[in-house]
N, C-alpha and C positions, 0 to 999 in steps of 0.2 A: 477482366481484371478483378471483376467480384468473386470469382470463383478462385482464385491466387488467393486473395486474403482469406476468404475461409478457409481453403484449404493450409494456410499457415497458421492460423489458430488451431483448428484439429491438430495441427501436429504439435503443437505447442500445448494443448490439453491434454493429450493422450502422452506426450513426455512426461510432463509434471504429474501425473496420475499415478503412470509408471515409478518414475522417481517416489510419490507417495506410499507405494505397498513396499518399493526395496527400504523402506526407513522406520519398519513397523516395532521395533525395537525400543522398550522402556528406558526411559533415561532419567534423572535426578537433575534439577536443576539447583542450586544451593543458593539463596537468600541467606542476609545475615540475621544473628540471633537465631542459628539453627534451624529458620523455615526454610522447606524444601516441597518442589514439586515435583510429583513423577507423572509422565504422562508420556503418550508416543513419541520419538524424536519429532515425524513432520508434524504435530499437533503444536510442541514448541515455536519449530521455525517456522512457523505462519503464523502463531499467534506474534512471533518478537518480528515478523516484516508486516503484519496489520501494525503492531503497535508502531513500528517505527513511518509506518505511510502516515497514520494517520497523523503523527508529533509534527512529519514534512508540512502535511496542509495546513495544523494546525500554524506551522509557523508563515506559512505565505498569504495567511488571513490579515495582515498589519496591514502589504504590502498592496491585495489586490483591491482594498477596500478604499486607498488611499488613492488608487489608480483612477478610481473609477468615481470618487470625488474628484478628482483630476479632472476629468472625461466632461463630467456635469458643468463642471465650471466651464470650461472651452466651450460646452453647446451653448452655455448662456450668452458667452463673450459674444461668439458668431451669430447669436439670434437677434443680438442690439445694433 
């Protein structure tokens, strides 16, 4: 079974790799007030799926933290 999952990340590495050199082409990305970025396209779309992974964690930080006061209180309940 250990050998199936790696061997599905290799493929999954060596795609997106692939995918990385077909997309080596300069692109402009246009900010307002006339800033603009040029940079590789996949240098883009990895920078805007980090940015966007990180805004997701950033947003289920309220949630797990609350959970997990949640969690603390029940172990007190059940320690009394």
């Amino acid at each position: 079974m250990r050998c199936i999952l790696w061997g599905c990340r290799l493929f999954i590495f060596l795609f997106l790799l692939a995918f990385a050199l077909k997309n080596t082409d300069p692109v402009s990305v246009r900010f307002f007030f006339d800033a603009a970025w040029q940079a590789p396209l996949i240098i883009i779309v990895l920078a805007f799926f980090a940015g966007g992974a990180a805004l997701g964690v950033l947003s289920l930080l309220g949630t797990v933290f609350g959970l997990r006061r949640e969690i603390s209180r029940l172990k007190r309940d059940v320690k009394q």
